[in-house]
SESE-646661 format. One record per residue: x, y, z of N, C-alpha, C in turn. Coordinates in pm, 1 decimal. Example, Ala and Ser with C-alpha at 12.3 -4.5 7.8 and 13.67 -1.06 7.14 Angstrom:
// SESE-646661
GUTOR       n_x       n_y       n_z      ca_x      ca_y      ca_z       c_x       c_y       c_z
GUTOR    1319.0    -569.0     780.0    1230.0    -450.0     780.0    1320.0    -330.0     780.0
GUTOR    1285.0    -225.0     708.0    1367.0    -106.0     714.0    1290.0       3.0     787.0
END
This chain:
// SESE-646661
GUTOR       n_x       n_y       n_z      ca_x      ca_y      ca_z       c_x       c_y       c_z
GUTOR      85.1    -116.6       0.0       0.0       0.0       0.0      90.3     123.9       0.0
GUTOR      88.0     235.9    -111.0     149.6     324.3    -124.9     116.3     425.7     -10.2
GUTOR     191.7     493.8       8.8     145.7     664.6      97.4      24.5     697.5      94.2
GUTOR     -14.9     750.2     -66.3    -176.2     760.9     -80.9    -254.7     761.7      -2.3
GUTOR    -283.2     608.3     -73.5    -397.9     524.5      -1.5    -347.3     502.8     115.4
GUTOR    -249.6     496.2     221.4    -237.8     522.8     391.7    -338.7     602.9     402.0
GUTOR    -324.5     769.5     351.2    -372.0     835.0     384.4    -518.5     861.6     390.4
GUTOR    -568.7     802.3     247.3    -735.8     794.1     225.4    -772.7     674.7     295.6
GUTOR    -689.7     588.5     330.0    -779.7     508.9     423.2    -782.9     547.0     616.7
GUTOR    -676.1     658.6     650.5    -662.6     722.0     772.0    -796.5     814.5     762.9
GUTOR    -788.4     904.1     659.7    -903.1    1025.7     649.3   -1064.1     919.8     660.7
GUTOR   -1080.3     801.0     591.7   -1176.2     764.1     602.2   -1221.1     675.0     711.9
GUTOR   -1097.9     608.8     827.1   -1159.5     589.5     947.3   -1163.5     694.5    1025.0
GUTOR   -1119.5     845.7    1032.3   -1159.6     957.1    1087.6   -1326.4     929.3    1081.9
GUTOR   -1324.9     976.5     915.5   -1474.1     980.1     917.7   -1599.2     920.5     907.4
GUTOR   -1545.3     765.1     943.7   -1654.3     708.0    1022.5   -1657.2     711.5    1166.5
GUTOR   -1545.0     710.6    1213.0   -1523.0     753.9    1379.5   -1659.0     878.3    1400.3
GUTOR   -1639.5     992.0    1313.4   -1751.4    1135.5    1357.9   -1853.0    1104.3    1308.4
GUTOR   -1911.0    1018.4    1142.3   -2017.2     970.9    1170.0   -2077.8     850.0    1283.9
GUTOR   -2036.4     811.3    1324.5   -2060.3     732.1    1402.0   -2133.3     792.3    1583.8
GUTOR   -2011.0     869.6    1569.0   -2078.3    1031.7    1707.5   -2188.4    1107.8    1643.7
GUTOR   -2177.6    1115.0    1551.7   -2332.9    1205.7    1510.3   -2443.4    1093.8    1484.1
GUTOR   -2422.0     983.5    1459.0   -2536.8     880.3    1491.1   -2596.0     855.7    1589.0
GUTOR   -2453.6     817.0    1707.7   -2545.1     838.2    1835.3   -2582.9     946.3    1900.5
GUTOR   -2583.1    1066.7    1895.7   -2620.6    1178.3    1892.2   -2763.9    1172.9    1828.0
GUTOR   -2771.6    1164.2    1748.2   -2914.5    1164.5    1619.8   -2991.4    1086.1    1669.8
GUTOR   -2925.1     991.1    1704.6   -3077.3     855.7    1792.2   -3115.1     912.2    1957.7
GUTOR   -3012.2     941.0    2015.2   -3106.5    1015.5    2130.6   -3162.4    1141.0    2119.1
GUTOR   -3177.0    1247.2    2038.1   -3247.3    1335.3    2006.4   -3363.8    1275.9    1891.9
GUTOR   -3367.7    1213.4    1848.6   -3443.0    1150.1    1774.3   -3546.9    1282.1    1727.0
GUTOR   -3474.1    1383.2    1690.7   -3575.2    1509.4    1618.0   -3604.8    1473.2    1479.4
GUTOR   -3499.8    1421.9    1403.4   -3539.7    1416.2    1287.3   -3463.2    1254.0    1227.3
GUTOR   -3568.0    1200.9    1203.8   -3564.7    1043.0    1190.9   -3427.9    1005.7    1022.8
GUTOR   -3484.5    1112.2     946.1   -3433.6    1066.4     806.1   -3302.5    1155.7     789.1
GUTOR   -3220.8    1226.3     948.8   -3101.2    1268.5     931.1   -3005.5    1112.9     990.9
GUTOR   -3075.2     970.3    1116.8   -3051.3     857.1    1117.0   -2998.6     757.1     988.0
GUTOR   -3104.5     757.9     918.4   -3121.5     717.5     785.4   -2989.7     786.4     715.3
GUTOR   -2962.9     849.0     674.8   -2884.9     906.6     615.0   -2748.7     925.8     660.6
GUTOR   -2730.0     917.2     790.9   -2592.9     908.1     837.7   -2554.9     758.5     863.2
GUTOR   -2661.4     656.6     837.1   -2635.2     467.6     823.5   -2578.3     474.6     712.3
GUTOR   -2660.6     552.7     606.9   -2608.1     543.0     450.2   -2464.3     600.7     449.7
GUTOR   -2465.2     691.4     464.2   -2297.6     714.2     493.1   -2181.1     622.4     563.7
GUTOR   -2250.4     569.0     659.5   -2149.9     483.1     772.9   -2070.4     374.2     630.2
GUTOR   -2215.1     294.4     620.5   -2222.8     206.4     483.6   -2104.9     248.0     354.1
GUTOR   -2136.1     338.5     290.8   -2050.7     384.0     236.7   -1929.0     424.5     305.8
GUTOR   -1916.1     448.2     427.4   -1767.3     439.6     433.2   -1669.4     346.2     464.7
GUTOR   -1790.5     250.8     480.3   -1693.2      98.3     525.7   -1679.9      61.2     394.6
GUTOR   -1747.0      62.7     306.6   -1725.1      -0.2     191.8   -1586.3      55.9     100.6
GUTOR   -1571.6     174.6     158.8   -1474.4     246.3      93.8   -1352.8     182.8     177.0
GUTOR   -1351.2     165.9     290.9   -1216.7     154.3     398.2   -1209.7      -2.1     330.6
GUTOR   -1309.1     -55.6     268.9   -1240.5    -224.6     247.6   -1180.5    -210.6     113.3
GUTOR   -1230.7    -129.8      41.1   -1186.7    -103.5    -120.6   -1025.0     -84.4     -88.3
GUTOR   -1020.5      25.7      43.8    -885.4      50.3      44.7    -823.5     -21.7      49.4
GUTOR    -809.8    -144.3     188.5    -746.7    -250.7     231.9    -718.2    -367.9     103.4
GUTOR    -843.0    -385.2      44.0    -812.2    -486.9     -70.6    -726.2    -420.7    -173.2
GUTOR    -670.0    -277.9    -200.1    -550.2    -242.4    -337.0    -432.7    -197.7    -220.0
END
């Protein structure tokens, strides 16, 4: 694994680490249901991205 991708795969467990705090955040305020929804979809997409990384 080149430098690069170190790096895009560091930046992208950052940012499931903060989505992950704004999820649980979002479920105990439970104000708005489809900002939940939408930060799963993200989580999702960012794991999928952190394995893309690991597999090149």
């Amino acid at each position: 694994m080149d430098k690069k991708a170190k790096k895009r795969l560091e930046v992208a467990r950052k940012r499931l680490q903060k989505l992950q705090a704004q999820i649980s955040g979002a479920r105990q305020q439970n104000d708005e249901p489809e900002l939940v929804a939408r930060l799963e979809e993200e989580i999702q997409k960012t794991q999928s991205d952190i394995e893309k990384f690991k597999a090149s």
